[in-house]
VEXDREN-2710 file (C-alpha; in Angstrom, 1 decimal):
% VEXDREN-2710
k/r/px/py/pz
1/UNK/0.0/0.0/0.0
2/UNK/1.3/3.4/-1.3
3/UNK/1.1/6.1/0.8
4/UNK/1.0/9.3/-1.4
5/UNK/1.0/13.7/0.5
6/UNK/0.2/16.4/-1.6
7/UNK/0.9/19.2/-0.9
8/UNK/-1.4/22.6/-2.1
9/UNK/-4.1/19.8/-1.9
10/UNK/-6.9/23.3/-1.7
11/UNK/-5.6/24.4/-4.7
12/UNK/-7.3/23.9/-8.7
13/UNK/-3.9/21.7/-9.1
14/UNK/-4.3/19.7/-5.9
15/UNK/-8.1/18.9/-6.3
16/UNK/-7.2/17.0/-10.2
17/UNK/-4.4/15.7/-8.5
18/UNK/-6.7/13.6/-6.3
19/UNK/-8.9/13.0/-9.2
20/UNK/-6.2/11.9/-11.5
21/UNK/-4.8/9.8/-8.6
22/UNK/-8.4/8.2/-7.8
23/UNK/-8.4/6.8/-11.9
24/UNK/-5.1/5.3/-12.0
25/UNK/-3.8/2.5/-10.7
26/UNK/-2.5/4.4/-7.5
27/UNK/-6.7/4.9/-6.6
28/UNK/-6.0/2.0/-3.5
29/UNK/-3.1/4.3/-2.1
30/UNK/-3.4/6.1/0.9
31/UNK/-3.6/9.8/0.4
32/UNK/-2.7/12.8/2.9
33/UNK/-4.0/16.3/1.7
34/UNK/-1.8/18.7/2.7
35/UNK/-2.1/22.6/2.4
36/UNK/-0.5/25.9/4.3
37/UNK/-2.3/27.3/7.2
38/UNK/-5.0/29.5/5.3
39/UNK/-6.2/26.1/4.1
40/UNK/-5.6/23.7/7.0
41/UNK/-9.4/22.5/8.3
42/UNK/-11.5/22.5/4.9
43/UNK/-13.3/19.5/4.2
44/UNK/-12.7/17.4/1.8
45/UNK/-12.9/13.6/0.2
46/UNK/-10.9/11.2/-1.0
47/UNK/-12.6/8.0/-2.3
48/UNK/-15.7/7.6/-0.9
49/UNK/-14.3/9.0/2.5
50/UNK/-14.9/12.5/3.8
51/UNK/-11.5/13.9/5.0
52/UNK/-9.7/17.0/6.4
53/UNK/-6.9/19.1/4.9
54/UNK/-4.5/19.0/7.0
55/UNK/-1.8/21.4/8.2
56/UNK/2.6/20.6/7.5
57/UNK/4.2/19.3/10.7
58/UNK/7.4/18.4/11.1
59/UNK/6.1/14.5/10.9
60/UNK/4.0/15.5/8.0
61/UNK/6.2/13.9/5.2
62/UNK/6.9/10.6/7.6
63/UNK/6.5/7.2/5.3
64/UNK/5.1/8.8/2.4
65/UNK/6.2/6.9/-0.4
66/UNK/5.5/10.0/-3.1
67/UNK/4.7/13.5/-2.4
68/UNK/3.4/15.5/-4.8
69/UNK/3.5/19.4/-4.6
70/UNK/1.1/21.4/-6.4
71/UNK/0.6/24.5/-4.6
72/UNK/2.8/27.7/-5.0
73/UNK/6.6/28.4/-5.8
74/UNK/7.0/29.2/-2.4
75/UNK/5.2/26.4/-0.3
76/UNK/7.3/24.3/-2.0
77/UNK/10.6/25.7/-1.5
78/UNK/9.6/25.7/2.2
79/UNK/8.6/22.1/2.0
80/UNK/10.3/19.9/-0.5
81/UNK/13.6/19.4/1.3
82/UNK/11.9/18.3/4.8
83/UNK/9.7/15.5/2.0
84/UNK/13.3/14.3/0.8
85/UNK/14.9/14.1/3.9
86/UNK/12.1/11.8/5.3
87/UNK/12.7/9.5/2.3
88/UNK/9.7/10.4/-0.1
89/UNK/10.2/11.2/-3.8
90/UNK/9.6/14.8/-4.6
91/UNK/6.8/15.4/-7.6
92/UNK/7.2/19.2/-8.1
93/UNK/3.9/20.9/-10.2
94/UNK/4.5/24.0/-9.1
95/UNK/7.4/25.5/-11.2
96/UNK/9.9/26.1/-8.5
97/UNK/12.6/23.1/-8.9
98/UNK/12.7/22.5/-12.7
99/UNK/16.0/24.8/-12.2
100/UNK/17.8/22.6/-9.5
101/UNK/20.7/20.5/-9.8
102/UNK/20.3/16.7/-10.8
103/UNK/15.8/17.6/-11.0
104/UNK/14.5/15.6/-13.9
105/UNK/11.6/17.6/-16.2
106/UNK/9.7/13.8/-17.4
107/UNK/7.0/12.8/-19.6
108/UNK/6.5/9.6/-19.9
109/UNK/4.1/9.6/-23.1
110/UNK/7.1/11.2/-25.2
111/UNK/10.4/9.6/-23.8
112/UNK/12.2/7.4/-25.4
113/UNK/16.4/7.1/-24.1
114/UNK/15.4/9.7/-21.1
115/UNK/18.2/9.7/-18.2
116/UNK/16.4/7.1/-15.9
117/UNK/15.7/8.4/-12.0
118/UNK/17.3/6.9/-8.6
119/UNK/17.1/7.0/-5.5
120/UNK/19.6/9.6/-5.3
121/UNK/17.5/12.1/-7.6
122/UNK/16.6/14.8/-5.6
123/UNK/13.2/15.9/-7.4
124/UNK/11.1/14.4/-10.4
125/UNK/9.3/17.6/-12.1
126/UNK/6.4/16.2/-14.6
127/UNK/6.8/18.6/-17.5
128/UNK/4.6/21.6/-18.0
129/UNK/1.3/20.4/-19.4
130/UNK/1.9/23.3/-22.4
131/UNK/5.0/21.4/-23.4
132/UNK/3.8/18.2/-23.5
133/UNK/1.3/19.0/-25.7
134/UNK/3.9/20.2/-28.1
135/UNK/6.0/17.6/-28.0
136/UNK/3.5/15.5/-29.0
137/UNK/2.1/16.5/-31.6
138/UNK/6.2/16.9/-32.4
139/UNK/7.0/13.6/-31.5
140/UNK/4.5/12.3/-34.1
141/UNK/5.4/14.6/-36.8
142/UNK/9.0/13.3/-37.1
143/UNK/8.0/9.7/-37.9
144/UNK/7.2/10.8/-41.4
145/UNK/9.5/13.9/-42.3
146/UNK/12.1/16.2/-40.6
147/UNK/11.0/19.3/-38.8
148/UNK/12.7/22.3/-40.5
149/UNK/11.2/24.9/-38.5
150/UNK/8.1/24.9/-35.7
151/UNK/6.5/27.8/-34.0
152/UNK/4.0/28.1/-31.7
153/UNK/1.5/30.4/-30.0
154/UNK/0.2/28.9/-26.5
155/UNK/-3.2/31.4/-25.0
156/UNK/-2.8/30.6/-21.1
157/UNK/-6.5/30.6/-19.1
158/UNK/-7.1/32.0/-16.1
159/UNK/-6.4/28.8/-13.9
160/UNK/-2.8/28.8/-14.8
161/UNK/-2.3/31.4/-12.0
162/UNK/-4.6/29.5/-9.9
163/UNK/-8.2/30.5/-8.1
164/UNK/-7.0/33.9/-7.4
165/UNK/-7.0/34.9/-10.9
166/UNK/-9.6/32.8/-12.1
167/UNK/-11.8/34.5/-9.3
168/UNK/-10.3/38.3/-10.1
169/UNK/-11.1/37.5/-14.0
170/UNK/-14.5/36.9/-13.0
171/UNK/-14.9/40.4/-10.9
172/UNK/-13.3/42.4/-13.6
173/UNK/-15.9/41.0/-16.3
174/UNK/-18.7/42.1/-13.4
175/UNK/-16.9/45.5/-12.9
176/UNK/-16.7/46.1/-16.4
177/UNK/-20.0/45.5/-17.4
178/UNK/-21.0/48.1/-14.1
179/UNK/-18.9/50.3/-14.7
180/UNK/-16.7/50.3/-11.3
181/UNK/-13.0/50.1/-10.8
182/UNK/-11.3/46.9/-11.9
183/UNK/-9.3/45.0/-8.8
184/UNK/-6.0/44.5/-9.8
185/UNK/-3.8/42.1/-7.5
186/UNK/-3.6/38.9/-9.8
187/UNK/-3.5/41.4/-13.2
188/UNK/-1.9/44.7/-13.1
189/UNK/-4.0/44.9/-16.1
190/UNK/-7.1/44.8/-17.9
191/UNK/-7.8/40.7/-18.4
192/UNK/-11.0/40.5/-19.2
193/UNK/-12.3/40.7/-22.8
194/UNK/-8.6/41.5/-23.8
195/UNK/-5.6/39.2/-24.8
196/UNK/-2.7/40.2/-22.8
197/UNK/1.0/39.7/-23.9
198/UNK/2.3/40.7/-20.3
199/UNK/0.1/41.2/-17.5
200/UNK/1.6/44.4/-16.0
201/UNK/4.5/45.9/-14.1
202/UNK/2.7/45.5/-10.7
203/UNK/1.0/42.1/-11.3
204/UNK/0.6/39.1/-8.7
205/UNK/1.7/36.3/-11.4
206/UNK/4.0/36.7/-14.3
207/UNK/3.4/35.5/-17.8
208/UNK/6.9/35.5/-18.6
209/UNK/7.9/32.7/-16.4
210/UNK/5.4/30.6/-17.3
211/UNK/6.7/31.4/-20.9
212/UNK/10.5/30.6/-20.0
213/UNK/8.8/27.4/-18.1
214/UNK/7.3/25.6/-21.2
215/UNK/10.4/26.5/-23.6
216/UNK/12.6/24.9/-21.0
217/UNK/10.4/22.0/-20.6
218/UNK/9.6/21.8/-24.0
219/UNK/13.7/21.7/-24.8
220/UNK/14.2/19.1/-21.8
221/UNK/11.5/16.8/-23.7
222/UNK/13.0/17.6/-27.3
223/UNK/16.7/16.8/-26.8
224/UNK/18.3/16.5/-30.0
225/UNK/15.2/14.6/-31.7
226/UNK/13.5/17.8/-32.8
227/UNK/14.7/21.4/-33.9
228/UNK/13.9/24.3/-31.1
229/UNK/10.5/25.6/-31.1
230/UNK/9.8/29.7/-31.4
231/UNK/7.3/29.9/-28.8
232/UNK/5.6/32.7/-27.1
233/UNK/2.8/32.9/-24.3
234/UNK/-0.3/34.6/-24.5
235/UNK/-3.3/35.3/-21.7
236/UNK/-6.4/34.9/-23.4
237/UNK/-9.6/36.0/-21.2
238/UNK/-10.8/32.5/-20.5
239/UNK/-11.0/30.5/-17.2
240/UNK/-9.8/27.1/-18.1
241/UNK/-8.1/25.1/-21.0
242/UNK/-4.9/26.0/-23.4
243/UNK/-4.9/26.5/-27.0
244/UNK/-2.0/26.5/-29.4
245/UNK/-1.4/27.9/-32.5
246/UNK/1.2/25.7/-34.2
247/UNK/3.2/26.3/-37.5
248/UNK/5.4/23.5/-39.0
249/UNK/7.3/23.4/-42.1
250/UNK/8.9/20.0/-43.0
251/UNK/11.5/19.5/-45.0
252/UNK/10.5/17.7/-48.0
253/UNK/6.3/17.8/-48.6
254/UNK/4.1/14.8/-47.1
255/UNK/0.5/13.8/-48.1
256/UNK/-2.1/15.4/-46.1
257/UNK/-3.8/12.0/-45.6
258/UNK/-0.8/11.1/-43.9
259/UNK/-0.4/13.9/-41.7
260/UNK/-3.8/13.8/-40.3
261/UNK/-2.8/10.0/-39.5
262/UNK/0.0/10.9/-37.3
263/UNK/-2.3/13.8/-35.6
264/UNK/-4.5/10.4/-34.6
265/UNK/-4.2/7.3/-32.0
266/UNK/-2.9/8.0/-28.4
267/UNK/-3.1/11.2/-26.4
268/UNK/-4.1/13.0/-29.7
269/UNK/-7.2/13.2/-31.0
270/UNK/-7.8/14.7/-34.7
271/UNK/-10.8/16.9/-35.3
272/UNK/-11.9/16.9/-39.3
273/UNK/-15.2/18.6/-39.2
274/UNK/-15.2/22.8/-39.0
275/UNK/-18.2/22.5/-36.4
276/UNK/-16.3/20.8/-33.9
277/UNK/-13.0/22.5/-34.2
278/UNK/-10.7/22.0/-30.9
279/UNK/-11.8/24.8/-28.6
280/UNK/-10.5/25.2/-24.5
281/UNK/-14.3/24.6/-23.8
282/UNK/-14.5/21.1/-25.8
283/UNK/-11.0/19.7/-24.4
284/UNK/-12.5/20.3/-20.7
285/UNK/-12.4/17.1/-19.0
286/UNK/-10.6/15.3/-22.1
287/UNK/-7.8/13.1/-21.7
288/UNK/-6.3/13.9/-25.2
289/UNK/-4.9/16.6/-26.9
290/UNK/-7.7/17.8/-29.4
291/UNK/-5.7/19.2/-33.0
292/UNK/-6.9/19.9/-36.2
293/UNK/-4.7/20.3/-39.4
294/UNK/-4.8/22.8/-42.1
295/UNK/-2.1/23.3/-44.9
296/UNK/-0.9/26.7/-45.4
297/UNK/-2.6/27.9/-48.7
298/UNK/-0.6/28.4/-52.1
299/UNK/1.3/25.3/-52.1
300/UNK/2.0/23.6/-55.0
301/UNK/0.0/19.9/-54.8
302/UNK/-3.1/20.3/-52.6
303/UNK/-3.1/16.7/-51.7
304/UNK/0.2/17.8/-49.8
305/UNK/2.1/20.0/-47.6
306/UNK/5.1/21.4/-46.4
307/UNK/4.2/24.0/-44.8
308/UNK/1.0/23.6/-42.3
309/UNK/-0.8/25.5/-39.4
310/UNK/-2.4/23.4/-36.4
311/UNK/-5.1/24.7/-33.9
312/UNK/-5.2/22.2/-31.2
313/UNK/-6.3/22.8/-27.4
314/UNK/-6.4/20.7/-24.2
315/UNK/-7.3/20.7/-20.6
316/UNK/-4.4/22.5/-19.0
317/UNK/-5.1/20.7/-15.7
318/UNK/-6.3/17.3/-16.4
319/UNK/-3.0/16.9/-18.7
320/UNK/-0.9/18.2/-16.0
321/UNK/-2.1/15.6/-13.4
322/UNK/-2.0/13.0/-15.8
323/UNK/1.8/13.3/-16.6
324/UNK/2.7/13.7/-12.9
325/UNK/0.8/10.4/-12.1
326/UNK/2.2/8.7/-15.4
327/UNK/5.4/9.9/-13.9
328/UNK/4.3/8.6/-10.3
329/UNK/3.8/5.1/-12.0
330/UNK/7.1/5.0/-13.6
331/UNK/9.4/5.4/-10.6
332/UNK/7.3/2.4/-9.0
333/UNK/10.5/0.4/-9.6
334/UNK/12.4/2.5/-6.9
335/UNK/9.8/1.5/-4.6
336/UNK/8.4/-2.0/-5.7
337/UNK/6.9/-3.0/-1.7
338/UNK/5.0/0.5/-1.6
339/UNK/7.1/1.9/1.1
340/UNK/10.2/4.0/1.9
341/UNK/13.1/1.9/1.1
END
């Protein structure tokens, strides 16, 4: 029997961490939800049993076998030493170890020779859910032709930042449309109804990390299998779900036919018909990465392309806790009788 923390449990992160732990094969493990102070008492569930988030103590990481940390850059920079030290491996979702010496960034899904972990790694950090979407849709692509060039716009929701901004998008829409003052601690900046390419100088939450995050993850995942990918970030005014942009240009021209076939089968799902073109609002909830292909107009042979645009979108959350557990399952083999070894 596993026994499995994590830590920011309150948070939008934390709660589909329970979920996506509850649907794997860790569901019969024993889970701990852990959270700071402001959070310690709320009520919660796991299973079918009602439980309590509970406060960090000093015991609080004590035989955990996997501790998962999904609350802010700062809870778990206080934490994630004290979880190591008692013997449990470090799952890091919340951006502040990808940077550390000897961390991992993983996804299972798209590895192929990755550097395996040990016992002596001090932190895995599933990759952000952003990059992972793009290196699959990569990682297919250069089965049937090299990658000369790939760029990519990624629109960020609301629930990137967490509640706070989700919450503060919410009263700026109400403010807006009654005329009153927009509250500004999340976005130094008008969010709603606009698209946002930084979110101000006085801001709560920066989209430029979050930008730097998914090109270094997206780089950690690519290695030497795929060219670099121009990428910038953008805050679109919704609540929940990224959506991408893509531009591809091959180096030799492929059949459309069998590009649309590589966008299919695993953790990709192709969309053909305009009326139910990937949107964040249909990839809510879905376990793939929705994408629909288009060629980029003027070419030569209609039937194929070199050059081609993709619009895909996904559930930024569900992906997120998918690949950490996915990650969770694959460092089983450091712990093969469930408990600290």
């Amino acid at each position: 029997m596993y026994k499995i923390a994590i830590v920011g449990a309150s948070t939008l992160l934390g709660k589909e961490m329970k979920d996506a732990l509850a649907e794997s094969p860790l569901a019969v493990a024993t889970v701990h939800l852990l959270d700071a102070e402001d959070a310690q008492g709320q009520l919660d569930q796991v299973g079918d049993e009602a439980t309590i988030v509970q406060g960090i103590g000093p015991d609080a990481f004590d035989h955990m076998d996997f501790t998962f940390f999904c609350g802010s850059e700062a809870l778990t920079q206080k934490h994630w030493r004290d979880a190591l030290r008692a013997g449990s491996t470090v799952l890091d979702l919340s951006g502040a170890l990808d940077q550390q010496t000897g961390v991992l960034i993983r996804a299972p899904w798209v590895e192929q020779e990755a550097p395996s972990a040990d016992l002596f790694t001090p932190a895995i950090v599933p990759a952000h859910p952003a990059a992972l979407a793009l290196a699959l849709v990569m990682e297919r692509l250069q089965h049937f032709a090299g990658i000369r060039l790939a760029a990519a716009t990624v629109l960020l929701p609301a629930s990137e930042f967490g509640r706070g901004a989700m919450d503060e998008l919410h009263q700026q829409t109400v403010s807006l449309l009654s005329f009153q003052g927009l509250p500004r601690a999340i976005y130094d900046a008008q969010a709603a109804y606009n698209l946002l390419s930084g979110l101000g100088e006085g801001a709560g939450a920066s989209l430029r990390a979050v930008e730097g995050r998914i090109r270094r993850h997206y780089s950690a995942l690519a290695g030497q299998r795929w060219p670099s990918m121009a990428l910038q970030a953008i805050h679109a005014p919704v609540f929940h779900g990224h959506a991408f942009s893509i531009l591809v240009e091959l180096e030799q021209p492929v059949a459309i036919s069998v590009l649309e076939e590589a966008m299919g089968g695993e953790h990709l799902d192709l969309v053909l018909e305009d009326t139910d073109s990937p949107s964040n609002l249909a990839a809510t909830g879905q376990n793939d990465v929705l994408v629909r292909l288009r060629a980029e107009p003027g070419q030569r042979n209609p039937a194929e392309a070199q050059r081609f645009w993709l619009w895909a979108a996904s559930d930024n959350l569900r992906l997120f806790a998918q690949n950490a557990v996915e990650c969770a399952l694959d460092l089983r083999r450091l712990r093969p009788k469930g408990s600290v070894q």
